[in-house]
C-alpha positions as CSV (number, residue, x, y, z in Angstrom):
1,X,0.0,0.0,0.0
2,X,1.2,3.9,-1.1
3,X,0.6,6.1,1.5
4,X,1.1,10.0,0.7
5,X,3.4,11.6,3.0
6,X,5.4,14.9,2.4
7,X,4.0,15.8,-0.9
8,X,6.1,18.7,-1.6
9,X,3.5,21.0,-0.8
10,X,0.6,19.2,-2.9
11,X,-2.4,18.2,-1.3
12,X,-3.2,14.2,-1.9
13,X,-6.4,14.7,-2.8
14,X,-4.9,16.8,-6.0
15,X,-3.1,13.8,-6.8
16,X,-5.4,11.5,-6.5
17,X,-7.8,13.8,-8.6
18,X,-4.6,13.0,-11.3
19,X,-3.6,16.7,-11.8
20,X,0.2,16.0,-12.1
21,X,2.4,13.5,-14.0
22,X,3.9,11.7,-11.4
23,X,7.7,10.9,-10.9
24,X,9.3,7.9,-9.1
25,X,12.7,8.1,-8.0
26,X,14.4,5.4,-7.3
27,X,17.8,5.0,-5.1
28,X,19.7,2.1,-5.5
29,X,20.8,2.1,-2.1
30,X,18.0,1.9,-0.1
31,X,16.4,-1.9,0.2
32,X,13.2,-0.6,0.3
33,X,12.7,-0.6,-3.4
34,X,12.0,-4.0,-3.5
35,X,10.7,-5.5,-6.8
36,X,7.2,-6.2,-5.0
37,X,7.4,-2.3,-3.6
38,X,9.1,-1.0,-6.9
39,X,5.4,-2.4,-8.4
40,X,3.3,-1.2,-6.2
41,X,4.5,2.4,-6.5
42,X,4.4,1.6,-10.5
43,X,0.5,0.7,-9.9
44,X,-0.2,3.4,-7.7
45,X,1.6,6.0,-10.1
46,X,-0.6,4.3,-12.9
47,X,-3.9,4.9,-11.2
48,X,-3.5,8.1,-9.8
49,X,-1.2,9.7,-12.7
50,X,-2.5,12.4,-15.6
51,X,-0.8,11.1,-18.9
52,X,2.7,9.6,-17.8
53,X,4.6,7.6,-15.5
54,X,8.3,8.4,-14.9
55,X,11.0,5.9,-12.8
56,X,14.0,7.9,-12.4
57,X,16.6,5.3,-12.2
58,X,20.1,7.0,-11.3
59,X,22.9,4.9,-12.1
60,X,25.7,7.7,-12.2
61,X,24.7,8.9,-8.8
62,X,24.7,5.9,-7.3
63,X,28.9,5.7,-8.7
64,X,29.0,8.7,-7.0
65,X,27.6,7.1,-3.3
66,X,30.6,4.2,-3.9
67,X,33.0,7.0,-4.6
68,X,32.8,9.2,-2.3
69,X,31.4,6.9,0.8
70,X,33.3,3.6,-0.2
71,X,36.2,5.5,-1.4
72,X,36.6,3.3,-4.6
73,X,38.2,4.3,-7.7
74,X,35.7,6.2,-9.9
75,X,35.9,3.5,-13.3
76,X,35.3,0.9,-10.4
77,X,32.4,3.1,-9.0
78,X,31.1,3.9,-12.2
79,X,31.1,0.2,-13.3
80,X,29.3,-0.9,-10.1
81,X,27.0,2.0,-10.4
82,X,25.9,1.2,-13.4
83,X,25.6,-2.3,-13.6
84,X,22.9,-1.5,-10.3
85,X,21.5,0.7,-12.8
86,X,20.5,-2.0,-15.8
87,X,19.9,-4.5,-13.4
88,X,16.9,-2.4,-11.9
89,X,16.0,-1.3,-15.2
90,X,15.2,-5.1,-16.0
91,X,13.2,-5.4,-13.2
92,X,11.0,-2.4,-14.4
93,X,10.8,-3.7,-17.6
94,X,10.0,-7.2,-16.2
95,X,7.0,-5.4,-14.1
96,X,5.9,-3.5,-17.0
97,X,5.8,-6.8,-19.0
98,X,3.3,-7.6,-16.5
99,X,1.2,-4.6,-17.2
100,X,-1.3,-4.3,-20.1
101,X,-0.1,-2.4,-23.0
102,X,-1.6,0.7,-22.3
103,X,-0.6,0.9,-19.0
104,X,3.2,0.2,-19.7
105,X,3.1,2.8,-22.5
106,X,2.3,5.4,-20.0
107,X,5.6,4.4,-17.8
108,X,9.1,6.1,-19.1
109,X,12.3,4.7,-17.4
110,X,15.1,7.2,-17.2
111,X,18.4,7.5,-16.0
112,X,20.3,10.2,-14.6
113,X,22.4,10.5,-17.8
114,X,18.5,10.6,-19.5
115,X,17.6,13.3,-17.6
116,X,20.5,15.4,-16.0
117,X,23.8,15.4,-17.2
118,X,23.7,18.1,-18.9
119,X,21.6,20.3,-16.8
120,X,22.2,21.6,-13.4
121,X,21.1,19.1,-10.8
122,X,19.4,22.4,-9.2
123,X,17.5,22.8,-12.3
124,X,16.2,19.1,-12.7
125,X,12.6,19.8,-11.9
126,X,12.8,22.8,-14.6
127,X,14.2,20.5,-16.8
128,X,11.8,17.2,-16.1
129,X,9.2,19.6,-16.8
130,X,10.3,21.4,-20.0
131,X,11.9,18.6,-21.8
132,X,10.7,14.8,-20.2
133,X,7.3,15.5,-19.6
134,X,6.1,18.3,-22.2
135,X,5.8,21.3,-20.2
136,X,2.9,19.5,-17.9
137,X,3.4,19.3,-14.2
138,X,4.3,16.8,-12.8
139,X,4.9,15.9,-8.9
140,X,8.0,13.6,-7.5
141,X,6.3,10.5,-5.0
């Protein structure tokens, strides 16, 4: 079960009247984004969306985390971080090939390098909103 909690200043019954593209991020370090949790928040985000779906899967920061907190070289880092990365990403694909079609066409996977690189990380919702989800709002679960 999804419950709402710190909305960023959006009121639960606006998203559950589907007035925003939501926005799942997931952090490869936390081992609550099980595959079982990782598909309820997919459902949830499904029912209670306005066009579009996005899980934000980020690789690169996750080399960053094995950098900087395991102190490991940054090719090593980067290789782990990565490899985390597509490994999620086949479980979201495996979920999604669970879904009907319709509902998997509305979900979007992304990485950090999809979405970021090039922008200040400051900026990310600006950009998520002007270039990923075609200037609609959206709202980050």
């Amino acid at each position: 079960m999804v419950r709402l909690k710190g909305n960023k200043g959006v009121d639960s019954g606006e998203v559950k009247a589907k007035k925003y593209n939501l926005w799942i991020g997931i952090s490869l370090s936390n081992k609550i984004f099980t595959p079982e949790n990782i598909k309820s928040l997919i459902l949830f985000c499904l029912e209670h969306t306005k066009d579009k779906v996005l899980v934000w899967i980020p690789g690169r920061m996750q080399a960053n985390n094995y950098r900087y907190f395991e102190r490991i070289g940054m090719a090593d880092a980067l290789r782990k971080g990565f490899a985390e990365e597509d490994a999620c990403k086949e479980v979201v694909k495996q979920i999604l090939n669970e879904l009907s079609k319709e509902q998997a066409d509305k979900v979007v996977i992304a990485s950090f390098d999809d979405t970021c690189a090039l922008q200040n990380t400051l900026n990310k919702e600006r950009y998520f909103l002007e270039h990923f989800l075609k200037k609609e709002n959206f709202m980050m679960l």
